[in-house]
C-alpha positions in Angstrom: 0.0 0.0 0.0 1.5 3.8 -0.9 2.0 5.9 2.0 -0.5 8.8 2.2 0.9 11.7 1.3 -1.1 15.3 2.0 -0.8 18.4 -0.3 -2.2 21.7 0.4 -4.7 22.6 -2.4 -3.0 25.0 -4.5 -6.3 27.6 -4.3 -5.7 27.6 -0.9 -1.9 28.6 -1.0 -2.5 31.1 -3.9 -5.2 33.0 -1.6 -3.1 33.5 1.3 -0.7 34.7 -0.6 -2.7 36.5 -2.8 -4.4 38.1 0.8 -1.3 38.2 2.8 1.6 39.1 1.0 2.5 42.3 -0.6 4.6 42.1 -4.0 8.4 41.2 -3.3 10.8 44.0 -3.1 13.5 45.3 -1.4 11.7 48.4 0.0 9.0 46.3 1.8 10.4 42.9 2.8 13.6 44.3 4.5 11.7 46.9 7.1 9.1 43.6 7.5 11.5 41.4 8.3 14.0 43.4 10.3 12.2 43.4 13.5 11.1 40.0 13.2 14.6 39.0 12.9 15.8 41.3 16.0 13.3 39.9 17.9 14.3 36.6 17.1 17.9 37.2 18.0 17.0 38.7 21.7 14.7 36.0 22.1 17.3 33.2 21.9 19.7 35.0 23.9 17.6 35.5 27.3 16.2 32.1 26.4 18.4 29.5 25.8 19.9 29.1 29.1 16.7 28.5 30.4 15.6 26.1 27.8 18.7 23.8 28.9 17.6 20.9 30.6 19.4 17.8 31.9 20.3 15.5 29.9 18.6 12.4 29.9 20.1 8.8 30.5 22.1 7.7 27.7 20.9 4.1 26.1 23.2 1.4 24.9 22.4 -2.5 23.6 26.1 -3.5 23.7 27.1 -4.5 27.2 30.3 -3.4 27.6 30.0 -0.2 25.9 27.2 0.3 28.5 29.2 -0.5 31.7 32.3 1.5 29.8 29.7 4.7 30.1 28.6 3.8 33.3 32.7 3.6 35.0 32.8 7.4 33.4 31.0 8.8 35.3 30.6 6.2 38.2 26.4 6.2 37.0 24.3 2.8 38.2 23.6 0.8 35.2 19.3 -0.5 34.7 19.6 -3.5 32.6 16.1 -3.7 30.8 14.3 -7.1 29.3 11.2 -6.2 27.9 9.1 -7.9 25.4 8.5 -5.6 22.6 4.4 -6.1 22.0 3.9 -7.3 25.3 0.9 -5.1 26.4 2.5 -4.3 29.8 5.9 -2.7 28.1 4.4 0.5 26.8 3.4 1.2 30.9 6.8 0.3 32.1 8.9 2.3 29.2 6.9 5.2 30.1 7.4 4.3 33.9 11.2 4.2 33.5 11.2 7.4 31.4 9.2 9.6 33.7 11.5 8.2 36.9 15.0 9.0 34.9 14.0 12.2 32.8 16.8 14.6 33.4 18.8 11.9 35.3 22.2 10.9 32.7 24.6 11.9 35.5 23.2 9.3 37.5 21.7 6.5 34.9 22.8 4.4 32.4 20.0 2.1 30.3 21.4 -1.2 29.2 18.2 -2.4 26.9 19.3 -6.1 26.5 17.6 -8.0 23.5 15.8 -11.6 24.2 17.3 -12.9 20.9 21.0 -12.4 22.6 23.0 -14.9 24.4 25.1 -13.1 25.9 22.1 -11.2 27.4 19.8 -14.1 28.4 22.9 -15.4 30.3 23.9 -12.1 32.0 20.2 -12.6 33.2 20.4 -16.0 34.0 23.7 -16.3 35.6 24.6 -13.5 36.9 21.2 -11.8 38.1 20.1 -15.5 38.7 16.6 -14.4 37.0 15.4 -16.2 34.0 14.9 -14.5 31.0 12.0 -16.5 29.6 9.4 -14.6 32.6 10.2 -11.0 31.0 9.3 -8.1 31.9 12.9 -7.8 33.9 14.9 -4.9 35.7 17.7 -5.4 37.4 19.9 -1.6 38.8 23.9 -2.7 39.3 26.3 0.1 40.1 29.3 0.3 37.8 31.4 -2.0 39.3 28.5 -4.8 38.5 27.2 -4.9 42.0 23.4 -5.2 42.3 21.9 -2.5 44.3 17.9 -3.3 43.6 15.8 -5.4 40.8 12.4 -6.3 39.8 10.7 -9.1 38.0 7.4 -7.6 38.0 4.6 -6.7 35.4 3.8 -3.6 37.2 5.0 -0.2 35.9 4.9 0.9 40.3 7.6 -2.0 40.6 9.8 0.1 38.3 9.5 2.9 40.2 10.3 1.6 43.2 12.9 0.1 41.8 14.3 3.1 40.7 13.8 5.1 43.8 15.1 2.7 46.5 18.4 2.4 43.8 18.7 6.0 44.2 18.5 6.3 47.5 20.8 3.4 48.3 23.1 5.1 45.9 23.0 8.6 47.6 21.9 10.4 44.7 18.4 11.1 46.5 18.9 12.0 50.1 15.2 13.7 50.4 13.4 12.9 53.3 10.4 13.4 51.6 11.4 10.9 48.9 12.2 8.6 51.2 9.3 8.6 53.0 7.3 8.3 49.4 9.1 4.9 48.6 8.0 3.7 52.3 4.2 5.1 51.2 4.5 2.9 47.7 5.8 0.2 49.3 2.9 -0.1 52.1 0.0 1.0 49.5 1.0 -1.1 46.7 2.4 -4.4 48.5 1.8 -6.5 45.0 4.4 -4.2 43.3 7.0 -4.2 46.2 7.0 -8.0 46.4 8.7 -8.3 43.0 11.1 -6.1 44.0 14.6 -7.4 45.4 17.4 -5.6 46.6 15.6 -3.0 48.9 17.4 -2.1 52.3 14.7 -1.8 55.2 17.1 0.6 56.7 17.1 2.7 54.5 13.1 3.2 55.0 13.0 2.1 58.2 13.0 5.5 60.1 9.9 7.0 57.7 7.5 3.9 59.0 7.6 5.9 62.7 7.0 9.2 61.7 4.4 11.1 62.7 4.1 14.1 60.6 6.4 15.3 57.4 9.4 17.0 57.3 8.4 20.7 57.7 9.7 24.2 59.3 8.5 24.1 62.5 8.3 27.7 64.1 9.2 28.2 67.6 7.9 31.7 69.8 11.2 33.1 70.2 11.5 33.1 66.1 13.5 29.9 65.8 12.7 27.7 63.0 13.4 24.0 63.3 13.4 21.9 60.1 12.4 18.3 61.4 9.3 15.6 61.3 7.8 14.6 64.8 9.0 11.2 65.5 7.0 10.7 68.9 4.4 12.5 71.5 4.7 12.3 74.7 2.5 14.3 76.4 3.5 17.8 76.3 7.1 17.2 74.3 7.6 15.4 71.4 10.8 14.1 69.9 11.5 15.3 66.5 14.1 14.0 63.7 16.3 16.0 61.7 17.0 16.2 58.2 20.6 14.3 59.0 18.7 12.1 61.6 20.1 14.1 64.6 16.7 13.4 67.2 15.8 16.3 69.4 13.4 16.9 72.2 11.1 20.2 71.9 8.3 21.5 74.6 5.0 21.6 72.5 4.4 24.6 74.4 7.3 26.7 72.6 5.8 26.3 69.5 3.8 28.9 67.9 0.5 29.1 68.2 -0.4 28.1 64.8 1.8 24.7 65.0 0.7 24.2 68.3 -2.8 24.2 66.1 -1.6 21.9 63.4 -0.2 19.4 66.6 -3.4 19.3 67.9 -5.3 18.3 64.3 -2.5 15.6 63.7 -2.5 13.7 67.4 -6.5 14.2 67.3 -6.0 16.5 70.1 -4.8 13.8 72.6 -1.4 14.7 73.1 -0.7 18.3 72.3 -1.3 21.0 74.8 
């Protein structure tokens, strides 16, 4: 079958330029398009440093050209087996994309092909996962040491894969982000069982938390950036960006997060 090919009508094109368009000349284009080309011109200079964006993870089907990128820049390696038409892949691809937009300092994608021996045995042998129950994901730093994995259909599973590889790799030290890979591993506990390599301690601390990390404001003007770990009565032990634990007299709060206390512990424990 010939491809379809669209053409403008040719009444169409004559009218607009019929409409449009004066007669060529040197008098009237060059004062037209003068300030059109200025403006162009300022336009990509107070623009294109903004319109830089990170690059994304570079993508490699060779193996040791892949790990060769990876050493450079000491990046963790995701070493992909997908089935091409499977319906699941198109989730997972876009899954993986959306995790590692903007991330190429950090990622390398290794996008191994089912057809490959060399690939079906890295899987098998060295991941000890068999290559005939694809989808597979499997995070290694550089050195080939496997930091996380997943064998799961799921697009969540790759994720959470990618998150927990992160953080075990110190690229995302966010308590926030932390505390969301606890959250997806408790509300989707389907996902998280296909996933291997995940250190409790590394999620460990979020499971106790009471509130967020947040700026908590004290009455002399102090401003303490921490999540509240534990009430006791009037004080309450909070934790620290870098873990340090502290413990704060409710009553030296300010008035409004002495309010939000009282919302959050249902009025129970804060004065």
């Amino acid at each position: 079958m010939r491809p379809l090919q669209l053409h403008r009508p040719k009444q169409t094109v004559k009218k607009v330029g019929i409409l449009s368009t004066p007669p060529f000349s040197s008098t009237t284009m060059i004062p037209r398009l003068l300030p059109l080309a200025l403006s162009f011109i300022a336009s990509a200079l107070t623009t294109s440093p903004v319109s830089i964006r990170a690059e994304d993870p570079r993508e490699f089907i060779e193996l040791g050209k892949g790990v060769e990128h990876a050493k450079e820049g000491k990046r963790l390696v995701l070493f992909l087996l997908v089935q091409t038409f499977a319906d699941e892949t198109d989730a997972i691809l876009k899954a993986i994309n959306e995790e590692l937009a903007g991330k190429g300092h950090e990622f390398v994608i290794v996008r191994c092909q089912n057809e490959s021996a060399e690939h079906r045995k890295l899987f098998k042998e060295r991941f000890k996962q068999d290559p005939d129950k694809m989808p597979l994901g499997v995070v290694t730093k550089s050195s080939g040491e496997i930091v996380t994995g997943t064998n799961g259909k799921s697009p969540e599973a790759y994720r959470i894969m990618i998150l927990a590889s992160r953080i075990q790799a110190g690229y995302e030290t966010d308590p926030s982000k932390i505390a969301a890979l606890n959250d997806a591993i408790m509300t989707d506990e389907e996902a998280a069982s296909t996933v291997f390599g995940i250190k409790r301690s590394d999620i460990e601390v979020t499971k106790q938390l009471i509130t967020k990390y947040r700026d908590w404001r004290f009455k002399d003007g102090r401003i303490l950036k921490a999540a509240l770990l534990e009430a006791n009565g009037p004080k309450g032990t909070f934790i620290m960006v870098d873990g340090k634990e502290v413990e704060v007299d409710f009553n030296s709060l300010s008035d409004a997060d002495k309010g939000y206390l009282t919302i959050i512990l249902g009025g129970n424990e804060a004065p």
